[in-house]
C-alpha positions in Angstrom: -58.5 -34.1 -25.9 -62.6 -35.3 -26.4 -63.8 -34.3 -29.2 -67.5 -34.6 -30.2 -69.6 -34.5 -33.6 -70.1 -31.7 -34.9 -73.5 -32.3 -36.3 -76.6 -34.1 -35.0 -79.2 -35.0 -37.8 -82.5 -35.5 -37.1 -85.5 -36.8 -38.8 -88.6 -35.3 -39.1 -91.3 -36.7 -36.9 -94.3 -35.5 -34.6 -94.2 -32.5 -32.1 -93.5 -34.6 -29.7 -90.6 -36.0 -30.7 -89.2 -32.7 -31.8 -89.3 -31.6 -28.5 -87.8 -34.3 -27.1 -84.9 -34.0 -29.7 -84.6 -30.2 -28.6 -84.3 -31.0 -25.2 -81.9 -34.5 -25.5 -79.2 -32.7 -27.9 -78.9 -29.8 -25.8 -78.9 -31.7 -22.6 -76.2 -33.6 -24.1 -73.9 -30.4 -25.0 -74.7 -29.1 -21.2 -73.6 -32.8 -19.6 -70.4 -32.8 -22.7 -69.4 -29.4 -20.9 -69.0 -30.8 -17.7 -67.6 -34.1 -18.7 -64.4 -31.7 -20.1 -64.7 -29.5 -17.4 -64.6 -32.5 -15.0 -61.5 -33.9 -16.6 -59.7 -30.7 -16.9 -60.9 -30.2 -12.7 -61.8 -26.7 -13.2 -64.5 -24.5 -14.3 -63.9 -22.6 -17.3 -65.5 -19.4 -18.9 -66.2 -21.0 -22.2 -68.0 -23.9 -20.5 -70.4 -21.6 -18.8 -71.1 -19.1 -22.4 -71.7 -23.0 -23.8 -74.3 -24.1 -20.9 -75.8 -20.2 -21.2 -76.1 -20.8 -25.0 -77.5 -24.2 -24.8 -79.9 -23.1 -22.3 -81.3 -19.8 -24.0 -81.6 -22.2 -27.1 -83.3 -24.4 -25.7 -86.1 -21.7 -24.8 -86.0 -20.4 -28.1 -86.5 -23.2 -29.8 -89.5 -24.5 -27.7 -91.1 -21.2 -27.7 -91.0 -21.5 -31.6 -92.3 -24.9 -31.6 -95.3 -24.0 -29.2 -96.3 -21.0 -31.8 -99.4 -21.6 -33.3 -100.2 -18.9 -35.5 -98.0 -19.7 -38.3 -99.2 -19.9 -41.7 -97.4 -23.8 -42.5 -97.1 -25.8 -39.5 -95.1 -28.2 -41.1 -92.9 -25.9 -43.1 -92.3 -24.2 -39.8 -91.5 -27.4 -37.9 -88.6 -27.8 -40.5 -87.0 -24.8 -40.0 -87.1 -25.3 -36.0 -85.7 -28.5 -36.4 -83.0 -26.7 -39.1 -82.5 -24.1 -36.8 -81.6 -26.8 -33.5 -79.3 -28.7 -36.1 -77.5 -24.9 -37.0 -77.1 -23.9 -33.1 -76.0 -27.8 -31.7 -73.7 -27.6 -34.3 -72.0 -24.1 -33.1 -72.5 -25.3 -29.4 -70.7 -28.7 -29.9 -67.6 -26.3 -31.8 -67.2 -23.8 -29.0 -67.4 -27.0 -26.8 -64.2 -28.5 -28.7 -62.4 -25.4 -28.1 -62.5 -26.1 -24.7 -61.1 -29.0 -24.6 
């Protein structure tokens, strides 16, 4: 059974780097699904809902990062970078479940 951390921490740092981060972790949970699914030689439901989730997260949280008519950028920044910790964390548990 692989079983991966269940929580990425990231530090806070420019734009840039946040979406970067965004994009790495959740590109990391999409290749972790097929490494299990590779193993186990078969396609599974829960893989898919995974990639799906990490995918439609990944929009989210871009689209949130791109907003620019919030009041605190840097307040807002946080709680995108929060918010990506939250979701990779829930994405990397259903992930485990597969395995």
């Amino acid at each position: 059974m692989i079983t991966f951390a269940k929580k990425y921490t990231l530090p806070m740092a420019s734009i840039r780097d946040l979406k970067k981060d965004i994009n790495y972790v959740l590109g990391d949970i999409i290749e972790a699904v097929y490494l299990v699914e590779g193993s186990n030689k078969q396609d599974s439901k829960e893989g898919s809902a995974v990639i799906d989730g990490a995918i439609s997260t990944f929009d989210e949280l871009i689209e949130k990062v791109n907003k620019k008519d919030v009041d605190d950028r840097k307040a807002h920044l946080k709680e995108v970078r929060k918010e990506l910790e939250i979701k990779a964390g829930a994405l990397i548990e259903q992930l485990n479940k597969i395995g």
